[in-house]
MIPAKOL-264982 format. One record per residue (C-alpha): residue number from 1; x, y, z. Coordinates in steps of 0.1 Angstrom, whole numbers, plus 5000, padded with zeros to 4 digits. Layout:
R, NUM, X, Y, Z .
...
//
This chain:
R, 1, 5000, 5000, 5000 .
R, 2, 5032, 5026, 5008 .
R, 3, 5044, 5020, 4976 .
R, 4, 5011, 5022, 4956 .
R, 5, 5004, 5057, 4978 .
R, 6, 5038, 5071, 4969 .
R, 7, 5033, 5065, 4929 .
R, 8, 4998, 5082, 4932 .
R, 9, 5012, 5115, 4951 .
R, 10, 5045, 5114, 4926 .
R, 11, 5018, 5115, 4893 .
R, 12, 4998, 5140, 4911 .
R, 13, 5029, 5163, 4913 .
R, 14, 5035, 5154, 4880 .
R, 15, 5004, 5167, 4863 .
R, 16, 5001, 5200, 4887 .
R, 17, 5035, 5209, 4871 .
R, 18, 5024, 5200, 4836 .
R, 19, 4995, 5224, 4838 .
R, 20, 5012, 5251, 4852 .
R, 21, 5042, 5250, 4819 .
R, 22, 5014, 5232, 4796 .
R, 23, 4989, 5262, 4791 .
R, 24, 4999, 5275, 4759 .
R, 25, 5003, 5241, 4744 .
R, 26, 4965, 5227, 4730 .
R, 27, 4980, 5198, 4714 .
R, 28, 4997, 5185, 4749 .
R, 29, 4961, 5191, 4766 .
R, 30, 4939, 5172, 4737 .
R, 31, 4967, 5144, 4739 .
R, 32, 4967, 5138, 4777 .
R, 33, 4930, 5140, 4774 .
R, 34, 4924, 5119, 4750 .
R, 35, 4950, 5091, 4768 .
R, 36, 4932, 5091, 4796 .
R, 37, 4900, 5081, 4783 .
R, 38, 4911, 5056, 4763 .
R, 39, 4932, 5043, 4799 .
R, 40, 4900, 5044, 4818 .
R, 41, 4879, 5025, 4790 .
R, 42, 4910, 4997, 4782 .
R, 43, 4909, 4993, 4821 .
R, 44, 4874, 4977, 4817 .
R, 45, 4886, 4948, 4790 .
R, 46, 4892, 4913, 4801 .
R, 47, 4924, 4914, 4800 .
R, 48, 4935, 4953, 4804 .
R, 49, 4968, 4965, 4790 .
R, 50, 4991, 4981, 4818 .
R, 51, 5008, 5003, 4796 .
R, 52, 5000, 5033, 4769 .
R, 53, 5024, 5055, 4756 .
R, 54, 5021, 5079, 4728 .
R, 55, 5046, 5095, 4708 .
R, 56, 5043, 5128, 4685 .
R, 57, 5065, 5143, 4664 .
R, 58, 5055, 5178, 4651 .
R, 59, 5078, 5187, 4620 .
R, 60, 5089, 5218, 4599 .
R, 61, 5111, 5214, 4572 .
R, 62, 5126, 5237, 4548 .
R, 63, 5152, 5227, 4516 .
R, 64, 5169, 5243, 4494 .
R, 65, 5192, 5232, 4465 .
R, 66, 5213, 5247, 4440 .
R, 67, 5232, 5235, 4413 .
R, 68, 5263, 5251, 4393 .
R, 69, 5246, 5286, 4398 .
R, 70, 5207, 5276, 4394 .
R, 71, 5177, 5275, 4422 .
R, 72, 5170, 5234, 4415 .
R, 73, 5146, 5226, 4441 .
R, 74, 5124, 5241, 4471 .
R, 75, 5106, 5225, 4494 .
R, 76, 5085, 5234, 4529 .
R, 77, 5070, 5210, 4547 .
R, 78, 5045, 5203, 4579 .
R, 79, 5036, 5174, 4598 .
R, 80, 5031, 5156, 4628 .
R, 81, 5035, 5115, 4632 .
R, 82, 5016, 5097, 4661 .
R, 83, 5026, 5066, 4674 .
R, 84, 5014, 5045, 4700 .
R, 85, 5027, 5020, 4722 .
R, 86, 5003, 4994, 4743 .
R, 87, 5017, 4967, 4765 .
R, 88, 4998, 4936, 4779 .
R, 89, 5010, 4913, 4807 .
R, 90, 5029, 4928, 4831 .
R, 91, 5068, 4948, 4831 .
R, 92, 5077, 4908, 4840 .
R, 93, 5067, 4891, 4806 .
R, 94, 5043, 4910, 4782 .
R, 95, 5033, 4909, 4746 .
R, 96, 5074, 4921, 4731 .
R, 97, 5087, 4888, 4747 .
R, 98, 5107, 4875, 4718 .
R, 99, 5098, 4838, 4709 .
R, 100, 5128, 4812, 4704 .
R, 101, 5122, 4808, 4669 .
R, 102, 5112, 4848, 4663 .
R, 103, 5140, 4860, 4639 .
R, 104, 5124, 4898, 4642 .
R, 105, 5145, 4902, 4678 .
R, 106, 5132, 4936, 4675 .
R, 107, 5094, 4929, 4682 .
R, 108, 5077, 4961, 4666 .
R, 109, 5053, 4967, 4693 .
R, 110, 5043, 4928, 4697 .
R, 111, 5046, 4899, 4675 .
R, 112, 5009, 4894, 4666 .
R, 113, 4998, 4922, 4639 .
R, 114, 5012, 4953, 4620 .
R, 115, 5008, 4983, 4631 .
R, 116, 5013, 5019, 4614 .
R, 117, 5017, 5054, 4624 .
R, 118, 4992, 5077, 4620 .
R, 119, 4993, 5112, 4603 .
R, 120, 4976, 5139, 4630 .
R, 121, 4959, 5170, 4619 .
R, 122, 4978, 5204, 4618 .
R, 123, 4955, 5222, 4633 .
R, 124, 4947, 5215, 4667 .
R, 125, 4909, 5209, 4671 .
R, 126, 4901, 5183, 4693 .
R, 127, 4882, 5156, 4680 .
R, 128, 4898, 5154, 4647 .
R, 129, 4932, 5148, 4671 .
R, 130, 4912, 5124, 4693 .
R, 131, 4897, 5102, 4662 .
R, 132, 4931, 5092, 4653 .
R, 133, 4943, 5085, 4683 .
R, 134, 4913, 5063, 4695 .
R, 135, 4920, 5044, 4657 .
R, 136, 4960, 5035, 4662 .
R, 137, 4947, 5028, 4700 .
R, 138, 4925, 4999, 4690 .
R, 139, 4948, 4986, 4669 .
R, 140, 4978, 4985, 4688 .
R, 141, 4957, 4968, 4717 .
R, 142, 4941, 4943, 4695 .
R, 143, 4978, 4934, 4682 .
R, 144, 4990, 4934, 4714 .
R, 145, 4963, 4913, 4733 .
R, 146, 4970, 4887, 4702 .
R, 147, 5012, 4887, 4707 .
R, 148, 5000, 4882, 4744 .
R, 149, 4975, 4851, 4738 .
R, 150, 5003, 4833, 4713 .
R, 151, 5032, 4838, 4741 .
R, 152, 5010, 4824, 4766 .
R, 153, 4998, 4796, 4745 .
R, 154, 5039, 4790, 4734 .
R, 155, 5063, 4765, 4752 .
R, 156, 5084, 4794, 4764 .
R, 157, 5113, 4782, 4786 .
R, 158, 5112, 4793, 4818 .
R, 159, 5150, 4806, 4818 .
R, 160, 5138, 4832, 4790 .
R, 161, 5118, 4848, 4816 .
R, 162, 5145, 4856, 4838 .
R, 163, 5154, 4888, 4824 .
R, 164, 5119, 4914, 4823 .
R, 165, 5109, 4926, 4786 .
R, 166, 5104, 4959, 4799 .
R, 167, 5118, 4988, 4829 .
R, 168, 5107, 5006, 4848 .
R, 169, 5115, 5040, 4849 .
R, 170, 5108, 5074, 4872 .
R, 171, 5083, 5093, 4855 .
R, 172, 5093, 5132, 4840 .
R, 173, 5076, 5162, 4835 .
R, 174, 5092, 5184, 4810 .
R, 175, 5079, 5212, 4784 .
R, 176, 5097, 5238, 4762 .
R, 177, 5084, 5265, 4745 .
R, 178, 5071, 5264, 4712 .
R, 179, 5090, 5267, 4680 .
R, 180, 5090, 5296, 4658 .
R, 181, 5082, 5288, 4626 .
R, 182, 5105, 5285, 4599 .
R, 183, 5098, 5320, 4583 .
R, 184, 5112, 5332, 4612 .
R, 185, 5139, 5307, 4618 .
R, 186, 5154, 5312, 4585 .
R, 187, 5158, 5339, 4564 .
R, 188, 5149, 5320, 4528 .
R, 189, 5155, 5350, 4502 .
R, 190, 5188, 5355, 4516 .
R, 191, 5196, 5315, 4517 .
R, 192, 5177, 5312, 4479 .
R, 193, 5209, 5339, 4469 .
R, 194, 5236, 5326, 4487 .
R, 195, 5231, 5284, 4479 .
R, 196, 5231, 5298, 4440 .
R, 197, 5257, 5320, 4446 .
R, 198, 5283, 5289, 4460 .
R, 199, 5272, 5264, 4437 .
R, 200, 5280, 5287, 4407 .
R, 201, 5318, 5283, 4420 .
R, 202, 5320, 5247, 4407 .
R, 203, 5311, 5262, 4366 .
R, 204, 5349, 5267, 4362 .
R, 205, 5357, 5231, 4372 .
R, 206, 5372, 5212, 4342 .
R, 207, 5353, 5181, 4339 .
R, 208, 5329, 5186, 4361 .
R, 209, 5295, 5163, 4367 .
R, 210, 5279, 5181, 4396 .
R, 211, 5282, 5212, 4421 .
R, 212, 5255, 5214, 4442 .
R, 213, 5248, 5236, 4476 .
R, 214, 5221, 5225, 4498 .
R, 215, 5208, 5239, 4532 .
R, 216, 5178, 5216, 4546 .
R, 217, 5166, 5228, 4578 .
R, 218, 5143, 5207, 4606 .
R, 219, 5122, 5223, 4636 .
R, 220, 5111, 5191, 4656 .
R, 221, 5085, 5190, 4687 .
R, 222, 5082, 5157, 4700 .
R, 223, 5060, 5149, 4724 .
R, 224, 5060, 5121, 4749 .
R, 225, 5033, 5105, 4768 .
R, 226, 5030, 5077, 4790 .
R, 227, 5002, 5062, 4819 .
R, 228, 5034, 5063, 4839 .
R, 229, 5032, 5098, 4845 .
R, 230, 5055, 5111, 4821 .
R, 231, 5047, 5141, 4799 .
R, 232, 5076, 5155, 4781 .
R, 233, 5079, 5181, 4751 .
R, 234, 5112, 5188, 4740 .
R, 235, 5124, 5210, 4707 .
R, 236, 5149, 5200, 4684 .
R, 237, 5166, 5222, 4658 .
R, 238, 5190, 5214, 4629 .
R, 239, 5202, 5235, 4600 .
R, 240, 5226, 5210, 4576 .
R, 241, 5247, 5233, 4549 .
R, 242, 5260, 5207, 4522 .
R, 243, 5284, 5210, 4494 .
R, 244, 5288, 5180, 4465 .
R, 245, 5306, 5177, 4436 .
R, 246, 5319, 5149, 4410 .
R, 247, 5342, 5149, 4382 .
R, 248, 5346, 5125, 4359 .
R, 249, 5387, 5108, 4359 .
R, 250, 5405, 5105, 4332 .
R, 251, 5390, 5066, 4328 .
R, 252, 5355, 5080, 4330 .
R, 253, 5347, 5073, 4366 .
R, 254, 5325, 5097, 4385 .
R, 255, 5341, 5108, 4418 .
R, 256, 5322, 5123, 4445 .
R, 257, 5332, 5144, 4475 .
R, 258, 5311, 5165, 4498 .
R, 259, 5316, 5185, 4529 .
R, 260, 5289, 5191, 4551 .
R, 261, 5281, 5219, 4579 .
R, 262, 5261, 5213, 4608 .
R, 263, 5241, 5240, 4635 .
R, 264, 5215, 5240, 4654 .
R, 265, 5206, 5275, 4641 .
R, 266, 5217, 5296, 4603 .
R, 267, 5237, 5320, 4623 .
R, 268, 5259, 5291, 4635 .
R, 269, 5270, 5287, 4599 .
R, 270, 5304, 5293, 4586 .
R, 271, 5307, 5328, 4570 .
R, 272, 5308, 5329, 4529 .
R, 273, 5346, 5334, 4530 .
R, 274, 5351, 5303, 4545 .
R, 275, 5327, 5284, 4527 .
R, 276, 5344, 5297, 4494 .
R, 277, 5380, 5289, 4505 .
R, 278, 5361, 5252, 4517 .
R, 279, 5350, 5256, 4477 .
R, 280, 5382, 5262, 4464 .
R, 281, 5399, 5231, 4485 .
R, 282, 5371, 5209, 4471 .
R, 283, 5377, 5219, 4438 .
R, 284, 5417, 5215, 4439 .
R, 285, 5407, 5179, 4452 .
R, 286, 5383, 5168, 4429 .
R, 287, 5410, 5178, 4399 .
R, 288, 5438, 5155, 4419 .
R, 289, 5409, 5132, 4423 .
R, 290, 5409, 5128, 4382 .
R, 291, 5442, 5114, 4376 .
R, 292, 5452, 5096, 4405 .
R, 293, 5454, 5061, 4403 .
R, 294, 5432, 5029, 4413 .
R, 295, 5445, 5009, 4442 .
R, 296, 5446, 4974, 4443 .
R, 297, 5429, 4951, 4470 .
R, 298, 5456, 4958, 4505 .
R, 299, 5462, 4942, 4541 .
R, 300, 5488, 4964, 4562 .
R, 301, 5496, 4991, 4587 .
R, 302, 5472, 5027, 4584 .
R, 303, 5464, 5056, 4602 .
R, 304, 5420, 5064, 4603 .
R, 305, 5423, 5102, 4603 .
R, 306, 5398, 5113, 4631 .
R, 307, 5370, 5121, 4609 .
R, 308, 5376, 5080, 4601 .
R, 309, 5383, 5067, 4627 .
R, 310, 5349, 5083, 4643 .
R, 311, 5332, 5063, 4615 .
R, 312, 5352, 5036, 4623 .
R, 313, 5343, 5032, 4654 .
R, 314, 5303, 5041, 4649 .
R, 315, 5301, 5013, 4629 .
R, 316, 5322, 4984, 4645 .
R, 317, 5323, 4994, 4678 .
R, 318, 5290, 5013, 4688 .
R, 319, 5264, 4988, 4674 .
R, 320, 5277, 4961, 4692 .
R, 321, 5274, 4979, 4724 .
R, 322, 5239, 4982, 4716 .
R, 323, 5221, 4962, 4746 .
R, 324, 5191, 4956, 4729 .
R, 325, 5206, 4934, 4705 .
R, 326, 5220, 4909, 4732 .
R, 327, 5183, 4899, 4739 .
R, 328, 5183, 4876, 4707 .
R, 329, 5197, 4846, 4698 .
R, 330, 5205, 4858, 4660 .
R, 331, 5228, 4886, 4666 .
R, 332, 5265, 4879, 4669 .
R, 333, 5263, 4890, 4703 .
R, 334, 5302, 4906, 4700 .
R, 335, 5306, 4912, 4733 .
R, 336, 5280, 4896, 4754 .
R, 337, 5301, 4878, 4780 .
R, 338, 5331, 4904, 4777 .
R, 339, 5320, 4930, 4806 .
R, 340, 5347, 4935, 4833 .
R, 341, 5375, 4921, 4800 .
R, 342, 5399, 4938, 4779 .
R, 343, 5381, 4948, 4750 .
R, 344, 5406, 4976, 4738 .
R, 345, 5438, 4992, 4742 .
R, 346, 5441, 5001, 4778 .
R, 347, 5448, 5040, 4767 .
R, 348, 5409, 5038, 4754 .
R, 349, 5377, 5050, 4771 .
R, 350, 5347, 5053, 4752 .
R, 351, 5317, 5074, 4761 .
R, 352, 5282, 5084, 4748 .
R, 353, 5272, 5114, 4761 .
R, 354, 5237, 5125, 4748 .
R, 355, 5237, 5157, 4773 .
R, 356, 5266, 5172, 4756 .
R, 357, 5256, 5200, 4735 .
R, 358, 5288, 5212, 4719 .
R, 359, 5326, 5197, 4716 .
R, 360, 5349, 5227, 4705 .
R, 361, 5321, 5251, 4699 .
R, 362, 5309, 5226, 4673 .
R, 363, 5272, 5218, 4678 .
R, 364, 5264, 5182, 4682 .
R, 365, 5237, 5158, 4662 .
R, 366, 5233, 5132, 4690 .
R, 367, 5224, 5155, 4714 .
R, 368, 5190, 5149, 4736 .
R, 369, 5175, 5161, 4771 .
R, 370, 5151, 5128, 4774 .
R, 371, 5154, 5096, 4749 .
R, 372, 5121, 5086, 4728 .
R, 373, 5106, 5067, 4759 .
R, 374, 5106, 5092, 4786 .
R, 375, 5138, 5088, 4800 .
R, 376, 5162, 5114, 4811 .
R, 377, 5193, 5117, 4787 .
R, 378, 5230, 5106, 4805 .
R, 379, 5267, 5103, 4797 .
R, 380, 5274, 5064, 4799 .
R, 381, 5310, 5054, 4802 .
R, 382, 5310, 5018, 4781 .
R, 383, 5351, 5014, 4777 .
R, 384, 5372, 5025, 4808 .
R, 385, 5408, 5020, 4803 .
R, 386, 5402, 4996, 4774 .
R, 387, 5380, 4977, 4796 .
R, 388, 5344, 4967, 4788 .
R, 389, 5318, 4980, 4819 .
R, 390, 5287, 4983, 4800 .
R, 391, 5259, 4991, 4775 .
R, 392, 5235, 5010, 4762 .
R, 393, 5202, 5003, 4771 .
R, 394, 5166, 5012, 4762 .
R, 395, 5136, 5002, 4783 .
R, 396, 5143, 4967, 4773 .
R, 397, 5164, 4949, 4801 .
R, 398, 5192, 4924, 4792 .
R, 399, 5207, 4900, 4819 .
R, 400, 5222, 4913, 4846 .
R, 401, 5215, 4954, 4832 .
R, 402, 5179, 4958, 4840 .
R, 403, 5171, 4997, 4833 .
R, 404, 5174, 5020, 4809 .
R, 405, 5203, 5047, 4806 .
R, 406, 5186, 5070, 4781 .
R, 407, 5194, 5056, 4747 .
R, 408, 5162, 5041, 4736 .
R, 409, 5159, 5061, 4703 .
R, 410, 5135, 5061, 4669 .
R, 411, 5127, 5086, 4643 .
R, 412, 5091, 5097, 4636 .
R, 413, 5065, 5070, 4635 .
R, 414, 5090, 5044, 4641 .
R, 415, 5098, 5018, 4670 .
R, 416, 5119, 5027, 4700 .
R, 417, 5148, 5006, 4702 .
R, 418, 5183, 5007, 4717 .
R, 419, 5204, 5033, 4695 .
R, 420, 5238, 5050, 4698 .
R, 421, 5236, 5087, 4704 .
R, 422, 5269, 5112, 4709 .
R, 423, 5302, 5088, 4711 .
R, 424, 5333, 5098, 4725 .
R, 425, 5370, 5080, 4717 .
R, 426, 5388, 5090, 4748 .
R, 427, 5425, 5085, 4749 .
R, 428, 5451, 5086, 4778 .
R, 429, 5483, 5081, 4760 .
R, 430, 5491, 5113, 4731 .
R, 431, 5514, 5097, 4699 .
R, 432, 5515, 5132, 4677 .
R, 433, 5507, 5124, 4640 .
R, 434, 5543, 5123, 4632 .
R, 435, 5548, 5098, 4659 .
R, 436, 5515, 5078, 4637 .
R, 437, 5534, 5085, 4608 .
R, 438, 5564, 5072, 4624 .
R, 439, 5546, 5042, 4639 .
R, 440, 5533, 5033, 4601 .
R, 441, 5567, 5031, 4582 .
R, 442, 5585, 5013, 4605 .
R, 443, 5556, 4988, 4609 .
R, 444, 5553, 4989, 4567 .
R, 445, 5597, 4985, 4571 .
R, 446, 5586, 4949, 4590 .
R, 447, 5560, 4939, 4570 .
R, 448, 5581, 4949, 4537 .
R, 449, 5557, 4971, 4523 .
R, 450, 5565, 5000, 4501 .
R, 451, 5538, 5022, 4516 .
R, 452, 5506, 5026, 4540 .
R, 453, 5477, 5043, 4543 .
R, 454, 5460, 5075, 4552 .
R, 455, 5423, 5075, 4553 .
R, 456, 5420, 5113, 4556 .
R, 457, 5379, 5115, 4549 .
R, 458, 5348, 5091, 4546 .
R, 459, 5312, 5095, 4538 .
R, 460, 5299, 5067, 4559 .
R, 461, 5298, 5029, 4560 .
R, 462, 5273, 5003, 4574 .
R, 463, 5277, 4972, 4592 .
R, 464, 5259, 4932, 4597 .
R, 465, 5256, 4923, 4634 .
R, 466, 5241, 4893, 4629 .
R, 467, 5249, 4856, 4628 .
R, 468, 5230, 4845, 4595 .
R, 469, 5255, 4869, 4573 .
R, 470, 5299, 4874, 4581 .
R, 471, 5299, 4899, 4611 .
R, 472, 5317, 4927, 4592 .
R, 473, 5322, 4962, 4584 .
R, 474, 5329, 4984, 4552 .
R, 475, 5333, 5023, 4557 .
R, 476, 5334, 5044, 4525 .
R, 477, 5366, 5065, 4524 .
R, 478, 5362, 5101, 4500 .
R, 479, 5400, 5108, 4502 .
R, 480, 5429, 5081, 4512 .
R, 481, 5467, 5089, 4506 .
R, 482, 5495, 5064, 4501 .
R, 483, 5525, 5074, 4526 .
R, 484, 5557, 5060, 4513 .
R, 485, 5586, 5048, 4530 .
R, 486, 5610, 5059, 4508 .
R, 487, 5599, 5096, 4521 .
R, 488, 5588, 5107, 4486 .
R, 489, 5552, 5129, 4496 .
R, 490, 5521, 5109, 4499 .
R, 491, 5498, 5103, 4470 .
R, 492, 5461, 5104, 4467 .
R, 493, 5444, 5077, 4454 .
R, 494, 5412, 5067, 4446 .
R, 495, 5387, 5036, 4442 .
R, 496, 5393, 5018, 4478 .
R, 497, 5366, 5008, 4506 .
R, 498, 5382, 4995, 4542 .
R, 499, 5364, 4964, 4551 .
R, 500, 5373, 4941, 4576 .
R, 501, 5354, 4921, 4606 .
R, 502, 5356, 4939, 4645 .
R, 503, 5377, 4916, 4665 .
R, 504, 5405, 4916, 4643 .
R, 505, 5406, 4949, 4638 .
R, 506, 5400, 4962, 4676 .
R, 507, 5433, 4940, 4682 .
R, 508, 5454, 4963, 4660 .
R, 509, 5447, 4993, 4674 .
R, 510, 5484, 5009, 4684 .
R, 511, 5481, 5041, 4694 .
R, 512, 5456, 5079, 4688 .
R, 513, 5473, 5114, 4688 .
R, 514, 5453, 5146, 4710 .
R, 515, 5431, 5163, 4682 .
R, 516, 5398, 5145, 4680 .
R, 517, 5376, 5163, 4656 .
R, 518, 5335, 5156, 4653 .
R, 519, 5317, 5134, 4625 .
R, 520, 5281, 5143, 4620 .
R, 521, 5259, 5120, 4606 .
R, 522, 5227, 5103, 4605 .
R, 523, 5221, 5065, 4616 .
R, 524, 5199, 5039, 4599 .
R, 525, 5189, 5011, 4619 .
R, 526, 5160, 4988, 4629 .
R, 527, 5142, 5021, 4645 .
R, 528, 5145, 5048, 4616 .
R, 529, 5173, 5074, 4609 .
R, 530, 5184, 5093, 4639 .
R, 531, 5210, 5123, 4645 .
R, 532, 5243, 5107, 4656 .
R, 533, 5279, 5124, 4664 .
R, 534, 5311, 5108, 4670 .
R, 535, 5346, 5123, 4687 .
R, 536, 5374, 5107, 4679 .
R, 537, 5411, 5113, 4679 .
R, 538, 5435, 5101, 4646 .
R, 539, 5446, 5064, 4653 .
R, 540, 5469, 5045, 4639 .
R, 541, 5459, 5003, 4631 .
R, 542, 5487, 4978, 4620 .
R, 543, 5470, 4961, 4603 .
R, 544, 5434, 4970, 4579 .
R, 545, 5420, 4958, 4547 .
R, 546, 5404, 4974, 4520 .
R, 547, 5392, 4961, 4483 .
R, 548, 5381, 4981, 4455 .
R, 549, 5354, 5003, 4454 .
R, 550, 5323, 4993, 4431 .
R, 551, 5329, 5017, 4403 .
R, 552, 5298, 5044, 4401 .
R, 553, 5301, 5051, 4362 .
R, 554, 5324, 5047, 4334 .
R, 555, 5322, 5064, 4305 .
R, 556, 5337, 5090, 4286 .
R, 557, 5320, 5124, 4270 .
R, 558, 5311, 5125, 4233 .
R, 559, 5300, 5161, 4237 .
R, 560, 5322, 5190, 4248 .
R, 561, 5308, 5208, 4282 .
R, 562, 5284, 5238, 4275 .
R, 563, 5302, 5274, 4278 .
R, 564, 5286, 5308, 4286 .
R, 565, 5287, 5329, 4258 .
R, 566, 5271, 5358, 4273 .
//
């Protein structure tokens, strides 16, 4: 009885704070409303959920594109994505309990039907709100209630249910202020001149395929609601500036590169000088870019420049520290019985930090005050001193980690599962780059090679976690140099992709200089594309692999390039 009249005082805080921030927000109001009638009538089934959430995401978004000097595309956009989320059974065992033989080890809501997310209304009258609500209600009950019925009509082992399929969590009562819109965020007729304006730059470019400047900008309100108690409404804003351009080589190829700018508002932005010196660097690039030559397939010592080696470890290191993922029986499960070993050098920490906001006065993508299901955002040290102490974790308990640490994540209209959010490579021991450089011939010197490898850029890369296909990696490099040994200067070269599988390649990690710069990217995974950052320093590997890079085009021109005659 204490604990039941403890919960009912906490939630009776909770909502006297949420009216007294709430009042100027009509959706929060018809959406709390609207919950709790559908709680009080779902209390009267047979067998009566013990759990409703509901998610909203209310989205503006502005782009613009320009390419080599011309306006090419303009788009604004409005809308806002409910989902819900009904359990049934109890935080113990309920309708998500993976099956034995499930291979979906991310249950979307429960294993027995499919459920969607609803579009809501713009504007905010109430019933129109309320229909749609009521109609994704129904249907995630009715799925639920069937998952439910199957689990408890399945043989499922006993020893399965030792681990809860849900948390729980302390409750939170949050609310910002609503955005402006994006007329006033943004000012578009100044943008419209200036994306036109940078793009033109890339006309003088011998050879060129595109040039394009791009500025997409996202105002986000997401709202979170739970029978819990919780009741948060938290703003996110994002301005991306991107540059692209291609050539075609000497051989016909088309070779990309692209920079890309991230702020959470336009004035954040670099200035136009630098974005025209950024132009110019491109440009000299993209001409080297032309006539350097295809590598062949390698194995041998390389330095991931930090930009890289951020990537790097994103994809090989930070999925496999998902939690989540330990829960089923077709992941590779990396390291599931590896907390408390030596998973890394011991120089190595690694941290995910969704409270911090800026690194070097660079905004950051994977920043967040609470996660997608309610709970409060926190910096979780997963590598201390190369050794393995934990990981991140949704609502959804693995063995011996039952509650969340914030990092249950989804974009719009999407599942909540366990996603990475800002990582940080920490490093105890400083090797300067020329000590990496140093490091790299003498280790090329042992392996008799004539050269190694400087992977100064990438553009991404993706990852399998899973048992049915190789657990491996491949990151897409945009600019990699040969460094000789002979001390002639390093060459760029083209056409290479590092691939490789974790283990092997955590073991060669030697050493990381001091100037850890920020990758900002998006992540797609089983719940959606989210915002993502990673820190890293520059570190040097004895050992990688590349192959060659699936060629985009080849062909040559039969026409000569257009001129301006004017």
């Amino acid at each position: 009885m204490k604990k039941v009249f403890c919960l009912i005082v906490c939630l009776g805080l909770a909502s006297i704070a949420l009216r007294a921030q709430s009042v100027s927000d009509s959706l929060l109001i018809i959406l709390e409303s609207e919950m709790q009638r559908e709680w009080d009538e779902l209390q009267k089934a047979k067998q009566p959920p013990y759990f409703l959430s509901y998610r909203v995401t209310d989205s503006q978004g502005f782009r613009l594109r320009a390419s080599l000097g011309s306006l090419v595309d303009e788009n604004k956009d409005r809308s806002r994505v409910l989902r819900a989320s009904v359990r049934v059974g109890d935080y113990a065992f309920d309708d998500s309990h993976p099956l034995d033989f499930d291979d979906n080890y991310f249950p979307m809501d429960g294993m027995g039907g499919e459920r969607v997310s609803q579009f809501l209304p713009l504007d905010n009258k109430p019933l129109p709100i309320k229909l749609r609500m009521w109609q994704q209600t129904q249907s995630a009950y009715r799925s639920a209630l069937a998952s439910f019925k199957s689990l408890q009509n399945a043989n499922i082992k006993e020893e399965s249910k030792a681990v809860a399929d849900f948390s729980k969590e302390e409750p939170s009562v949050f609310v910002e202020q609503p955005l402006p819109s994006i007329e006033k965020f943004i000012q578009i007729e100044n943008w419209k001149k200036k994306v036109k304006s940078l793009s033109a730059s890339f006309l003088k470019l011998k050879g060129i395929v595109d040039g394009d400047v791009s500025i997409h900008v996202d105002l986000d309100r997401k709202y979170y609601l739970s029978t819990e108690g919780s009741r948060i409404v938290q703003n996110r804003t994002s301005v991306f500036l991107t540059i692209s351009a291609a050539i075609r080589a000497e051989d016909g190829d088309i070779l990309p590169l692209h920079l890309s700018y991230y702020a959470t508002t336009p004035d954040q932005l670099p200035g136009d000088d630098v974005l025209r010196k950024d132009i110019d660097k491109m440009m000299t690039k993209l001409t080297q870019l032309s006539t350097a030559p295809v590598v062949e397939p390698y194995t041998g010592p390389a330095i991931l420049y930090a930009h890289a080696a951020g990537v790097f470890f994103h994809e090989i290191f930070g999925h496999r520290v998902e939690g989540q993922r330990l829960k089923s029986n077709f992941d590779g499960q990396t390291f599931k019985d590896k907390v408390n070993e030596l998973v890394l050098p011991k120089t190595l920490n690694v941290v995910f930090d969704p409270t911090l906001q800026k690194f070097n006065e660079q905004a950051l993508n994977g920043h967040y005050q609470f996660d997608d299901e309610g709970v409060k955002a926190r910096k979780v040290t997963v590598v201390e001193n190369g050794v393995l102490k934990t990981f991140l974790m949704s609502r959804t308990p693995i063995e011996k980690f039952s509650h969340s640490n914030g990092h249950g994540r989804a974009e719009a209209g999407a599942d909540v599962v366990t996603r990475q959010s800002n990582l940080i490579i920490e490093n105890k021991k400083v090797v300067e780059m020329t000590g990496l450089r140093k490091m790299l011939i003498a280790e090329c010197k042992r392996q008799n090679k004539k050269y190694g490898y400087l992977f100064m850029d990438v553009v991404g890369g993706f990852t399998n976690t899973g048992r049915v296909m190789p657990n491996a990696f491949n990151i897409f490099p945009t600019e990699v140099y040969r460094i000789y040994v002979d001390g002639r200067p390093d060459e760029l070269v083209r056409g290479v992709d590092l691939i490789g599988t974790p283990l092997a390649m955590f073991a060669e990690i030697q050493a990381a200089d001091d100037k850890s710069e920020v990758f900002t990217g998006f992540c797609g995974a089983e719940s959606g594309s989210i915002p993502v950052t990673a820190i890293s320093p520059s570190l040097y590997v004895k050992r990688i692999e590349t192959q060659k890079k699936m060629v985009a085009q080849v062909e040559t021109t039969i026409l000569e390039k257009p001129v301006d005659n004017h």
